[in-house]
C-alpha positions in Angstrom: -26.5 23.4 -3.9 -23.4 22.4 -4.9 -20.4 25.1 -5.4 -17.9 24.1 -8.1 -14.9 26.2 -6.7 -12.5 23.8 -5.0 -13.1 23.7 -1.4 -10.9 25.7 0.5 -9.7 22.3 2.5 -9.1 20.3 -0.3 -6.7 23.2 -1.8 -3.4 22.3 0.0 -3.9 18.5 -0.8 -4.8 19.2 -4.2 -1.7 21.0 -4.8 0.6 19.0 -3.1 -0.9 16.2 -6.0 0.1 18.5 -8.4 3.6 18.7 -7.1 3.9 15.4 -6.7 2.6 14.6 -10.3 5.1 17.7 -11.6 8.5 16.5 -9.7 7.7 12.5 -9.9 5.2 11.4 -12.2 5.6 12.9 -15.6 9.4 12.7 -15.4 8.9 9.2 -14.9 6.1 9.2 -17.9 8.1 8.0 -20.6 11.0 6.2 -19.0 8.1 3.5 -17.6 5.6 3.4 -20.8 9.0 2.2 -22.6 9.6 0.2 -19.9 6.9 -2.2 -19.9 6.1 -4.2 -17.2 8.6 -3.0 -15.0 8.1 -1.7 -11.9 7.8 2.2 -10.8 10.1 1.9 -7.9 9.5 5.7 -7.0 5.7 5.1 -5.9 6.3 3.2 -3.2 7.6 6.0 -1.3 4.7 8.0 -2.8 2.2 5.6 -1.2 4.1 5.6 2.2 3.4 9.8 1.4 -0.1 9.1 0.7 -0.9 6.8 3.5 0.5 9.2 5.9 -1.6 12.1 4.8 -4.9 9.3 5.2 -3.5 8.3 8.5 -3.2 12.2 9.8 -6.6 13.0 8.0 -5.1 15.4 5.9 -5.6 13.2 2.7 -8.1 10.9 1.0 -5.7 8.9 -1.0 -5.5 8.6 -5.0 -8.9 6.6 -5.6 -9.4 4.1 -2.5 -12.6 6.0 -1.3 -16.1 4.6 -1.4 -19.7 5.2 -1.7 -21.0 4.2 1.5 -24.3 5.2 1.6 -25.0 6.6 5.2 -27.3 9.2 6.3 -27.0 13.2 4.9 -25.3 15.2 7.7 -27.1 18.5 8.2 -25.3 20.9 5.4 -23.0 20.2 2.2 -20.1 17.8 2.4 -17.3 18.2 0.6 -16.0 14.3 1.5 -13.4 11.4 0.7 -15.2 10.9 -2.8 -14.7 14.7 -4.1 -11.2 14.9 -3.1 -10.3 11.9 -4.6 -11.3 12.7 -7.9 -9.6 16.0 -7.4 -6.3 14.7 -6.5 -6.8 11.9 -9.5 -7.3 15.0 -12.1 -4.1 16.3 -10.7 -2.2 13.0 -10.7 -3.5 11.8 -14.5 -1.9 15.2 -15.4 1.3 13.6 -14.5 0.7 10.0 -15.8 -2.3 7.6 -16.0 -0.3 4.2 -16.0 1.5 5.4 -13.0 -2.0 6.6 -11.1 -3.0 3.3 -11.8 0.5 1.7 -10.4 0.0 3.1 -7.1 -0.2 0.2 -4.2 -3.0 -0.1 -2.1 -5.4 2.5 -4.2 -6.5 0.1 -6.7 -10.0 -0.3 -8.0 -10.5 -3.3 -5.7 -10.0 -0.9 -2.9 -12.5 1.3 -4.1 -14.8 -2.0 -4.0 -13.7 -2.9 -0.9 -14.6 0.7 0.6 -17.9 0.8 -1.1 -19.7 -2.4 -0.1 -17.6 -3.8 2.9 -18.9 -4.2 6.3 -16.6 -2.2 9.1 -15.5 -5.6 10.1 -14.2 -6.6 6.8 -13.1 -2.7 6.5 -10.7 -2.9 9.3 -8.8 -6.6 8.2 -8.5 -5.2 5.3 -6.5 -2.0 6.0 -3.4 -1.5 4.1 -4.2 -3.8 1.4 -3.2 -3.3 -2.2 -6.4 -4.5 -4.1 -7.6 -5.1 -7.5 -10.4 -5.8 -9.1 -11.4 -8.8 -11.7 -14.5 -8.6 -13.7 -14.3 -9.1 -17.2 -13.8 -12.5 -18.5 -12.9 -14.1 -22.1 -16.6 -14.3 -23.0 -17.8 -11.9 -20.5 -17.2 -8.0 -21.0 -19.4 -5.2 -20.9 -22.5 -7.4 -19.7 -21.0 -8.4 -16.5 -24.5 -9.9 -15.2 -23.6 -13.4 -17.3 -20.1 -13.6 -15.9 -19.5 -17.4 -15.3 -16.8 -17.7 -12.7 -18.6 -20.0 -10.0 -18.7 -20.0 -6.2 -19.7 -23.0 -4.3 -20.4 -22.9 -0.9 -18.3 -25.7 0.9 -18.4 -25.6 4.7 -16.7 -22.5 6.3 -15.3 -21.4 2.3 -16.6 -20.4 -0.9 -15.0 -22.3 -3.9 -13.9 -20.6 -6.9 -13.3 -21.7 -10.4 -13.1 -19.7 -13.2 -10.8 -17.6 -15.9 -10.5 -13.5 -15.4 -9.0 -11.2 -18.1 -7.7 -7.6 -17.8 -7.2 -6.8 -14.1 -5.5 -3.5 -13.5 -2.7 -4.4 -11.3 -3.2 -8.0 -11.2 0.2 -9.0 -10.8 1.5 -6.7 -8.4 -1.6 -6.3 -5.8 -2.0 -7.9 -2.6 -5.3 -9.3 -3.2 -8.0 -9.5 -5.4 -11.8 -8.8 -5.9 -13.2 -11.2 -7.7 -17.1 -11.3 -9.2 -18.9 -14.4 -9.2 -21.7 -16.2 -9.4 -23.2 -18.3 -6.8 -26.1 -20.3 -9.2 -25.7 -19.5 -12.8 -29.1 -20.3 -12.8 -30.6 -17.2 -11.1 -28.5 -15.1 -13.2 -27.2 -11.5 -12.0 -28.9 -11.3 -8.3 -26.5 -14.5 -7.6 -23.3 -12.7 -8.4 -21.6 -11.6 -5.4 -17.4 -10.3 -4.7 -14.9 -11.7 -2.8 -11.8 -10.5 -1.6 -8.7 -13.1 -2.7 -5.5 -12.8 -1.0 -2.9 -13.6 -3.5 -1.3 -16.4 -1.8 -4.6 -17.9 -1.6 -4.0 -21.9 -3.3 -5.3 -21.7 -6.5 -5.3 -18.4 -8.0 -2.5 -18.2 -10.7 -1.6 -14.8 -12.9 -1.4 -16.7 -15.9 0.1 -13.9 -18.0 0.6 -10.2 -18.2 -1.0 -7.9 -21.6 1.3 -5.6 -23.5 -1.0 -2.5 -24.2 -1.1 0.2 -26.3 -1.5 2.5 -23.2 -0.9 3.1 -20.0 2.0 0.6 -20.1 3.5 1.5 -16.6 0.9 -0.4 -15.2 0.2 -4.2 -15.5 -2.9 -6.1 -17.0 -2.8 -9.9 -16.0 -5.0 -12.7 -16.5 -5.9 -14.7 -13.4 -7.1 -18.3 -13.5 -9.1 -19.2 -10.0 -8.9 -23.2 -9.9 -10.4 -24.5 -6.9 -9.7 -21.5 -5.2 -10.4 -21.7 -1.5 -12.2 -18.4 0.2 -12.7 -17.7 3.6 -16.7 -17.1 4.0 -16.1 -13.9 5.9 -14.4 -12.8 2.7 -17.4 -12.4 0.7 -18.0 -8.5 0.9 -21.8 -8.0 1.6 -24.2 -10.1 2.1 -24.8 -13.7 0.7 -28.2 -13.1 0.6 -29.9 -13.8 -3.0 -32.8 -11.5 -2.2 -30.6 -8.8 -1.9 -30.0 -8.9 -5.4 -27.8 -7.5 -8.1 -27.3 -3.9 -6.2 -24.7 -4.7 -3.6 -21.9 -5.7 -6.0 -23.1 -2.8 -8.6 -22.7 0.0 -6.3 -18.8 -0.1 -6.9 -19.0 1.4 -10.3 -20.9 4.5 -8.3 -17.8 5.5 -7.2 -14.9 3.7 -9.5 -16.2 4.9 -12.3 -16.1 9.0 -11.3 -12.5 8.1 -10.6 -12.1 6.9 -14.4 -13.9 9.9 -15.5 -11.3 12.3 -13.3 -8.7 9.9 -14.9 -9.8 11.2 -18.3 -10.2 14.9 -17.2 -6.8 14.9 -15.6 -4.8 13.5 -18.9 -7.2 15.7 -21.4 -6.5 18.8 -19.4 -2.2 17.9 -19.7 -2.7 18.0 -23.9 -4.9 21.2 -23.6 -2.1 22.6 -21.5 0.8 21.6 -23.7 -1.2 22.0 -26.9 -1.7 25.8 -25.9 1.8 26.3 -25.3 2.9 24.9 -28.8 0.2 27.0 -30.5 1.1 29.9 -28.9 5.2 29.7 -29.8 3.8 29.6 -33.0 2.3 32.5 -33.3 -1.3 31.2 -33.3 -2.8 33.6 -30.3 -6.5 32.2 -28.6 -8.7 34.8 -27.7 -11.5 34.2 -25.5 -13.0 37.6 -26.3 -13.3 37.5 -30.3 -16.1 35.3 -31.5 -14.9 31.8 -32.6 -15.4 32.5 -36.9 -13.0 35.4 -36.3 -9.8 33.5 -34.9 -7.7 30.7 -36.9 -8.9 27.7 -37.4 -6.4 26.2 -35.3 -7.5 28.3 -32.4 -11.6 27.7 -33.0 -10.5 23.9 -32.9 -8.8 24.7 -29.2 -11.4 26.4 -27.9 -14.2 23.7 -28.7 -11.6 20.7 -27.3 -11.7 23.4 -24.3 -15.4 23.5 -23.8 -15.8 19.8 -24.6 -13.3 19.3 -21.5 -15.2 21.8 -19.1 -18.3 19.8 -19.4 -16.6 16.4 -18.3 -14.8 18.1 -15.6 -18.0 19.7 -14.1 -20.1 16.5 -14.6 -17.1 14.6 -12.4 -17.5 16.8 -9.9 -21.0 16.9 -9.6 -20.9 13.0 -9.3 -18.5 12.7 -6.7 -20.2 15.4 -4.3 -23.6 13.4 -4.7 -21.5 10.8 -3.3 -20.5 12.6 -0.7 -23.6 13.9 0.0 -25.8 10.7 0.6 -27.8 11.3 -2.7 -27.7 8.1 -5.4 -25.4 9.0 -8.2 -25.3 5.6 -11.0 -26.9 8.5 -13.5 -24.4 10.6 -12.6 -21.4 8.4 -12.4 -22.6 6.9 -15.8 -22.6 10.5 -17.2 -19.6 11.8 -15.8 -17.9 8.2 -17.2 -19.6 8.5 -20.9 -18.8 12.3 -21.3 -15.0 12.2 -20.0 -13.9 8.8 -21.3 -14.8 9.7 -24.9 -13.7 13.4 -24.7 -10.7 12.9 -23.3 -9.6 10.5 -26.2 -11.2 13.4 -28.9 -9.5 16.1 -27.0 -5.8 13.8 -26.7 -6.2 12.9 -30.7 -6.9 16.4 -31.7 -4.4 18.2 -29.7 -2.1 15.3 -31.5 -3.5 16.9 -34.7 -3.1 20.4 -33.7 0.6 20.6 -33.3 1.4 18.4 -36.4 4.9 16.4 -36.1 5.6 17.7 -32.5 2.3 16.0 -31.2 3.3 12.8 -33.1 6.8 12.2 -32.4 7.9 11.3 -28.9 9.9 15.0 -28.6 6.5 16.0 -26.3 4.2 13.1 -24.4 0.9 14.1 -26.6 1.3 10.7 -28.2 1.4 8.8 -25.1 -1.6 10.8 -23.9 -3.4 9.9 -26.8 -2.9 6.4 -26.0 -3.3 6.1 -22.8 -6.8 7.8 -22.6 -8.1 5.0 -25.2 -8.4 2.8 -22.5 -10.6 5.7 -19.8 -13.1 5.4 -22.7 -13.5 1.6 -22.4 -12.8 0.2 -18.6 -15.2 0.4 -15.9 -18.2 0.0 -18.7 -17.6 1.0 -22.2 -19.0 4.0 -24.1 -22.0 2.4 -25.1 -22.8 0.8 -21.8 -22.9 4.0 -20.3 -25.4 5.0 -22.4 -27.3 2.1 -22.2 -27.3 2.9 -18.2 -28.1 6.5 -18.9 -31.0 5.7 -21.1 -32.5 3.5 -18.3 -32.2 6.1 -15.6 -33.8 8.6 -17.6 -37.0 6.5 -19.4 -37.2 4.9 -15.9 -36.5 1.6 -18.1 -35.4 -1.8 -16.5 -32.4 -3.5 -17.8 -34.9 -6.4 -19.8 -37.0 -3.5 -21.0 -34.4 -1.9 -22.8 -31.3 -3.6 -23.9 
């Protein structure tokens, strides 16, 4: 049964996110959305921080940890995947863009953690990873993805275009989807880990956003990129199908989800505060009709945001606890992505011209959470997923 009080050993590393969020990342918040494209110099010591509290096993890092399906230990876990999305919710209070700036915790590393084998685990300590999906006419249906890889002696080949990668410029090394016959369709795509200096993978150009501007979005072209076999995380076996490659999103996309929770729960916060100084009082024990309108609109926005922070939690303990979590995930993803942008917009329209103007950050949190509603699977794709789990469906069956 799960118990969804924060674990009494997570507390101290969950509020040390908070402080670090408080005193580094939201007084940063503005300074680097206006500064597009420029790096946050202050998170490289925070990653050093971070690193160390991995290294002394007194941390679980700021999204790197992965679904690794192993056998249930005797008892609850309270593991890597739960605290991770508990320190993101506390980060994303601070700043999104800056969560997502953080070297060596990018979604590739979440990839890399999920699906690797210890081998590949261990040479690829320390590195800052992203991870590159979506292409130009590839998005939310990432089973036709049409980047290639040709098997040629000891390295895969890889040609191909890749659009939107969170961090792309700045990371160490990139995970890359591709397909080894287009032919066979999704049970031939397979990931590989690119260094950066690998010959042949450029960053053609860098996105300006309407959110989460601190961190950068680059398009990579792969042009006879040369890949070490041993880079190809999991197996090359076709049989093995489609699975491999989509158990990442059963952990990346919880993190998204505490993303959401974490930024939603900042407005909520702030938007209280502003209510309240002007005289507008919420009062959770008078029935909603009999309070102003203003504070019946709070308290719903409040409720909406309970229910994605409880489904996040729930998905990342399954995790933890060896049970399969891609409804889960998918729910958790669905439900926060799209009420953190309701709840952001709302608070926005709640405290009038102090929500719209850059005097308080409600804009920029209203922007930024735009994007946890569409990355890692859009709205609808969730859905889609959802509705498959629960009619017992196959992807062919219902589309």
């Amino acid at each position: 049964m799960i118990n969804l009080e924060t674990p009494r050993k997570f507390k101290a590393f969950v509020n040390q996110a908070h402080q670090v969020a408080a005193e580094m990342l939201r007084p940063n918040s503005r300074r680097y959305d206006l500064a597009e494209h420029e790096y946050p110099v202050e998170l490289d010591m925070l990653a050093a921080l971070v690193d160390g509290l991995g290294a002394s096993g007194t941390g679980s890092g700021a999204g790197a940890a992965g679904v690794r399906r192993t056998a249930a230990a005797d008892g609850v876990v309270n593991g890597s995947n739960l605290s991770s999305v508990l320190s993101i919710m506390e980060m994303c209070w601070g700043d999104v863009g800056l969560l997502l700036s953080m070297p060596r915790q990018g979604l590739g590393n979440s990839a890399i953690a999920s699906v690797a084998s210890d081998e590949q685990l261990q040479r690829f300590d320390g590195v800052w990873a992203a991870m590159a999906i979506t292409e130009p006419d590839c998005g939310s249906d990432s089973a036709n993805i049409q980047t290639t890889a040709r098997l040629d002696g000891d390295a895969y080949v890889l040609n191909g275009e890749k659009i939107f990668v969170t961090a792309g410029a700045r990371c160490d090394a990139v995970v890359v989807w591709a397909t080894l016959d287009k032919s066979l369709g999704r049970a031939a795509i397979k990931s590989f880990v690119v260094m950066k200096d690998t010959p042949g993978l450029t960053v053609e150009r860098l996105e300006h956003k309407l959110g989460i501007r601190a961190s950068d979005t680059a398009t990579l072209r792969l042009d006879n990129c040369r890949v070490p076999r041993e880079n190809l995380l999991g197996t090359a076996d076709i049989d093995k199908g489609f699975a491999g490659v989509m158990q990442t999103f059963d952990n990346t996309r919880p993190l998204v989800a505490a993303m959401a929770v974490g930024v939603a729960r900042a407005a909520l916060e702030l938007t209280r505060d502003l209510l309240t100084e002007a005289g507008i009082e919420i009062d959770y024990d008078r029935p909603v009709h009999q309070q102003p309108a203003a504070a019946a609109t709070y308290l719903s926005l409040e409720a909406d945001w309970e229910a994605a922070y409880l489904l996040t939690l729930q998905a990342a303990w399954m995790a933890d606890n060896a049970h399969p979590n891609s409804l889960q995930a998918s729910m958790a993803k669905a439900k926060a992505g799209r009420s953190a942008n309701d709840i952001t917009l709302r608070c926005v329209e709640l405290t009038a011209p102090l929500g719209y103007t850059e005097h308080h950050l409600l804009e920029k949190w209203s922007r930024d959470t735009k994007i946890l509603d569409i990355f890692e699977g859009t709205q609808q794709i969730q859905q889609l997923i959802v509705a498959r789990r629960l009619l017992g469906l196959t992807s062919s069956e219902l589309k």
